[in-house]
C-alpha positions as CSV (number, residue, x, y, z in Angstrom):
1,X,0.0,0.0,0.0
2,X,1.0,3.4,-1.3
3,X,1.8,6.2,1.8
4,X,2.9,9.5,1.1
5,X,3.7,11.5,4.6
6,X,4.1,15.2,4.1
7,X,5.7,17.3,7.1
8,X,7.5,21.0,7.1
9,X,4.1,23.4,6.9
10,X,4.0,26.2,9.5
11,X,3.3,29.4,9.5
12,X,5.9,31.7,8.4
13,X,6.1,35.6,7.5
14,X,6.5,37.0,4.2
15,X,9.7,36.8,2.5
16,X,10.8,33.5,4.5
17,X,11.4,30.0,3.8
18,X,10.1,26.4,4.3
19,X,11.0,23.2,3.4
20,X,8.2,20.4,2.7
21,X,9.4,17.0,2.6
22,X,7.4,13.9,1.8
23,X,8.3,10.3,2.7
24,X,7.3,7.9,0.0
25,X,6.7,4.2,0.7
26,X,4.9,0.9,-0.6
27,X,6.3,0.8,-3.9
28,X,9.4,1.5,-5.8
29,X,10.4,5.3,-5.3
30,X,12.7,5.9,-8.0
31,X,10.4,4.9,-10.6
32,X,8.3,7.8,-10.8
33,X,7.6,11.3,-11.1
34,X,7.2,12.9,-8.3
35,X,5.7,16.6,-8.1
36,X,4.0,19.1,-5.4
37,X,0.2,20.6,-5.9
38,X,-1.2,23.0,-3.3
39,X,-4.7,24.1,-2.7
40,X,-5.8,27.2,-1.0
41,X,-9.4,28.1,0.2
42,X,-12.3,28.4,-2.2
43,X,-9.7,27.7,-4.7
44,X,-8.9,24.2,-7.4
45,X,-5.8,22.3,-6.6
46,X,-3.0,23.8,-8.8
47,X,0.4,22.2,-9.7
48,X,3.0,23.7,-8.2
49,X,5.9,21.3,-9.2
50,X,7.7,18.1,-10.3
51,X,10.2,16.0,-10.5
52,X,11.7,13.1,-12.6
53,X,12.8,10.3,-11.5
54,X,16.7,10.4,-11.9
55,X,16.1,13.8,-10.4
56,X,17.3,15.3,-13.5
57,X,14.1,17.2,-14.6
58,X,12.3,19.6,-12.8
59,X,9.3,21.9,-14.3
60,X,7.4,24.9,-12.1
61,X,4.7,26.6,-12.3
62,X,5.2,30.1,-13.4
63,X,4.0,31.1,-9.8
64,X,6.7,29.6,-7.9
65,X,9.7,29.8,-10.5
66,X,13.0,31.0,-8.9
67,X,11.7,30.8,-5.7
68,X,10.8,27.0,-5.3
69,X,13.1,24.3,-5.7
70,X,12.0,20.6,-6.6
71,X,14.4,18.0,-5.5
72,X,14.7,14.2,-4.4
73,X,16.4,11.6,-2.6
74,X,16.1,8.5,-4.2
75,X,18.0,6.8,-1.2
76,X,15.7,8.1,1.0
77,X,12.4,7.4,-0.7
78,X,11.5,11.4,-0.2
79,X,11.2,14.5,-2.2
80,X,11.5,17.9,-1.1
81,X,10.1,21.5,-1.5
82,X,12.1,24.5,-0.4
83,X,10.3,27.4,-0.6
84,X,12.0,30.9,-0.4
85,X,10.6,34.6,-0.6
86,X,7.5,33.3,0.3
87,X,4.1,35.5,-0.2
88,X,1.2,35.7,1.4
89,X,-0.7,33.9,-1.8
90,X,1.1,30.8,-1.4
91,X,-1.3,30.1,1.4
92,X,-2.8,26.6,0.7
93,X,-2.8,23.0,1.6
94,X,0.2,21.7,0.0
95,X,0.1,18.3,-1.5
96,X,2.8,15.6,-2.2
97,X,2.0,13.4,-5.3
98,X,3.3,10.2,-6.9
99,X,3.0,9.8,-10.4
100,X,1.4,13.0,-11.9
101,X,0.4,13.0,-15.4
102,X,-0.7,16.0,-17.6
103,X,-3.5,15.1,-20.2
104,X,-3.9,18.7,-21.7
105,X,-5.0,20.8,-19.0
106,X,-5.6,18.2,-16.6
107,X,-4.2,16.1,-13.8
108,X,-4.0,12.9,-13.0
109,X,-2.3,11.4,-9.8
110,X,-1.2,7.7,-8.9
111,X,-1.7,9.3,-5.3
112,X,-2.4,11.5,-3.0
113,X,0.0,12.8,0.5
114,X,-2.7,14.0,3.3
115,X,-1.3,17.5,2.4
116,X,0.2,20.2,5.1
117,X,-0.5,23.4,6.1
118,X,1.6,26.5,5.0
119,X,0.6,30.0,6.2
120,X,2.4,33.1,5.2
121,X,1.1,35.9,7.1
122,X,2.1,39.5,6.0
């Protein structure tokens, strides 16, 4: 069975950081994509980022580029988010995800993490 365990959300003031991590485990890590969605109230769940599975490949949203970084550790079973010069809009539940593939403009996830807070206050 498939568990994905985020941890890292707080609350933080604008212009600081936060790393998300996500512990992967039930089938083989390093065969998949990984990537990071977020939701925020009243709001759809967006993409926010992902990962290939060598690590090699990473694509953001235009939202988060140059201030989020996508990365893995295959060794480790676990990807990571860090998160610098955060704003107050990247306020959402933030959602680790194994597997994500884009059919035009739409998602579809292998699964699901339980998701974490982040909360950027201004």
């Amino acid at each position: 069975q498939v568990q994905l365990v985020e941890s890292g959300g707080g609350l933080v003031q604008a212009g600081g950081s936060l790393r998300l991590s996500c512990a992967a485990s039930g089938r083989t890590f390093s065969y998949y994509i990984m990537g990071w969605f977020r939701q925020a109230p009243g709001k759809e769940r967006e993409f926010v980022a992902t990962i290939s599975w060598s690590g090699g490949r990473q694509d953001y949203a235009d939202s988060v580029k140059g201030r989020f970084t996508i990365s893995r550790d295959n060794a480790k079973n676990t990807v990571y988010l860090q998160m610098n010069s955060l704003k107050p809009e990247d306020t959402a539940i933030y959602y680790c995800a194994q597997d994500p593939r884009k059919y035009g403009s739409r998602w579809e996830v292998g699964y699901w993490g339980q998701g974490t807070q982040v909360t950027v206050s201004s």
